[in-house]
C-alpha positions as CSV (number, residue, x, y, z in Angstrom):
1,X,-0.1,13.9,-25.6
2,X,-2.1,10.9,-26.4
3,X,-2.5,8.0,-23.7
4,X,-3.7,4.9,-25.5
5,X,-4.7,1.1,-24.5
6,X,-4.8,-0.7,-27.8
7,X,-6.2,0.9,-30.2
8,X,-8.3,3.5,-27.9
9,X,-7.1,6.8,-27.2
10,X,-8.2,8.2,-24.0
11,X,-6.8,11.5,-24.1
12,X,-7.1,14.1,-27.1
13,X,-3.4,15.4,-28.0
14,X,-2.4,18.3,-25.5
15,X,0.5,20.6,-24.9
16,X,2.1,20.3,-21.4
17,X,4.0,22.7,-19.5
18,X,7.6,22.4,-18.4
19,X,6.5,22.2,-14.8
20,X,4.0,19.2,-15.7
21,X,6.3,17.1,-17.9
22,X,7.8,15.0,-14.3
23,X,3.7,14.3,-13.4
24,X,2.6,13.0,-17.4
25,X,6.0,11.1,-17.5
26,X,5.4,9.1,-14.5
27,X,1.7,8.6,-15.5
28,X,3.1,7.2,-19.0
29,X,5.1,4.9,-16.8
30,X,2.6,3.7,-14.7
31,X,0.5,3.2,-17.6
32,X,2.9,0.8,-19.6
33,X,3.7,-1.1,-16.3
34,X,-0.4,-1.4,-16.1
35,X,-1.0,-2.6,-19.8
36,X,2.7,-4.8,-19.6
37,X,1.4,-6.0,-16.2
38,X,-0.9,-8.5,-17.5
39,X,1.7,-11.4,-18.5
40,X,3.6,-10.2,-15.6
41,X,3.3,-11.6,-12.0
42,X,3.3,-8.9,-9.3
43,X,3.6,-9.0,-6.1
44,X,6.6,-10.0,-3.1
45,X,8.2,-12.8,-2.8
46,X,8.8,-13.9,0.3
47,X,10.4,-17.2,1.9
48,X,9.3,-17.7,5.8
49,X,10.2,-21.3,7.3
50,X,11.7,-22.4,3.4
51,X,8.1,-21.5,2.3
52,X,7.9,-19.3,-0.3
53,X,5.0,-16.5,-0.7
54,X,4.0,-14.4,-3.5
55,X,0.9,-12.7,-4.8
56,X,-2.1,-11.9,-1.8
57,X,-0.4,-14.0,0.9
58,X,3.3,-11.9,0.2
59,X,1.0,-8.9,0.1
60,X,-0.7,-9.2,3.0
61,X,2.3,-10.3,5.2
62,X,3.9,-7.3,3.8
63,X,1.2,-5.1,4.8
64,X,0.8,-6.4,8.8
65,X,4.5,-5.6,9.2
66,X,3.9,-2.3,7.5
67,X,1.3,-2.2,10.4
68,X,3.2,-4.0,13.0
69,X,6.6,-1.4,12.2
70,X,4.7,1.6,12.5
71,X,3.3,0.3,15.6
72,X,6.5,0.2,16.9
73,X,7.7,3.2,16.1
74,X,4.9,4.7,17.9
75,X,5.7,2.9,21.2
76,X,9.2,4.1,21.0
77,X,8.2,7.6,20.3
78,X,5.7,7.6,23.1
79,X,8.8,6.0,25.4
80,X,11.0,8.2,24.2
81,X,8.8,11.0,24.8
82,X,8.0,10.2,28.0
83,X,11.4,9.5,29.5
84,X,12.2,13.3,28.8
85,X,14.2,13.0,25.2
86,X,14.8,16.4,24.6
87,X,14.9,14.8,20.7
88,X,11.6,13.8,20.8
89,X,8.8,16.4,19.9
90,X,5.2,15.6,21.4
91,X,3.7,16.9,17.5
92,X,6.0,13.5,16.4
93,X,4.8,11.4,19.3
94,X,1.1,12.5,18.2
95,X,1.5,11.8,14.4
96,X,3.5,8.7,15.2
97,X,0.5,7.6,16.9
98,X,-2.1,8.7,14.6
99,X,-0.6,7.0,11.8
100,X,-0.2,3.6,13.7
101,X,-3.7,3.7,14.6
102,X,-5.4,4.4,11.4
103,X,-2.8,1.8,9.9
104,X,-4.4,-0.7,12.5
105,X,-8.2,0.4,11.8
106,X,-7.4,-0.3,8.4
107,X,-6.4,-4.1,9.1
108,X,-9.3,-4.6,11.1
109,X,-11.5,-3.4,8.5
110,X,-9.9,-5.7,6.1
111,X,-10.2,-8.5,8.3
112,X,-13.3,-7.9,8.5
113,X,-14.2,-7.4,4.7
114,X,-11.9,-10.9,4.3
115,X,-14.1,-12.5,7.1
116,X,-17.7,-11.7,5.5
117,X,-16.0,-12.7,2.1
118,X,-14.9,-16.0,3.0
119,X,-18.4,-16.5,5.2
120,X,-20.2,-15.7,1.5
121,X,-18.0,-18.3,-0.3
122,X,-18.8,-21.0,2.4
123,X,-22.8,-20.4,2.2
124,X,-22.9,-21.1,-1.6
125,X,-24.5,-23.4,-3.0
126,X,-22.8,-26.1,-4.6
């Protein structure tokens, strides 16, 4: 198998096995959706009050209620949980929570990173 971008190859020719044709198929897909990507615009498209948003704002929104869902999820669990569900495992509860708390570290981190970014931008010099 060769991977190439343009005219360079990246990968000499090799022999997969059966068991890893499904993983070099989906990396051939992922890298023709890379190199078709460039003419392509990516991202959600979203309308919220008739205003429509695409690219980093669509992304972004996308991700806080990513955030915002698993967050909830959690707080039923923990509800759920507590009010004696005999459905409800406490090793659930405790992933549940685990992942809506490193989902929430990571927004404040990127706040953060977006906060010092646009803080850099404004101190230019013009």
């Amino acid at each position: 198998m060769t991977l190439s971008i343009g005219n360079a190859s990246l990968m000499p020719s090799l022999q997969a096995s059966p068991l890893q044709q499904p993983a070099l198929q989906q990396m051939r897909q992922l890298a023709e959706q890379a190199s078709g990507a460039a003419g392509v615009s990516v991202g959600t498209s979203r309308s919220v009050g008739g205003v429509s948003e695409s690219g980093f704002a669509g992304e972004l929104r996308a991700s806080l209620d990513r955030v915002n869902q698993l967050q909830q999820v959690s707080s039923q669990q923990q509800t759920a949980f507590q009010s004696g569900d005999p459905s409800v495992a406490l090793n659930d509860v405790m992933v549940d929570k685990q992942k809506a708390s490193v989902a929430f570290e990571m927004t404040v981190q990127l706040r953060n990173r977006l906060v010092t970014a646009y803080k850099d931008v404004m101190n230019m010099p013009v």
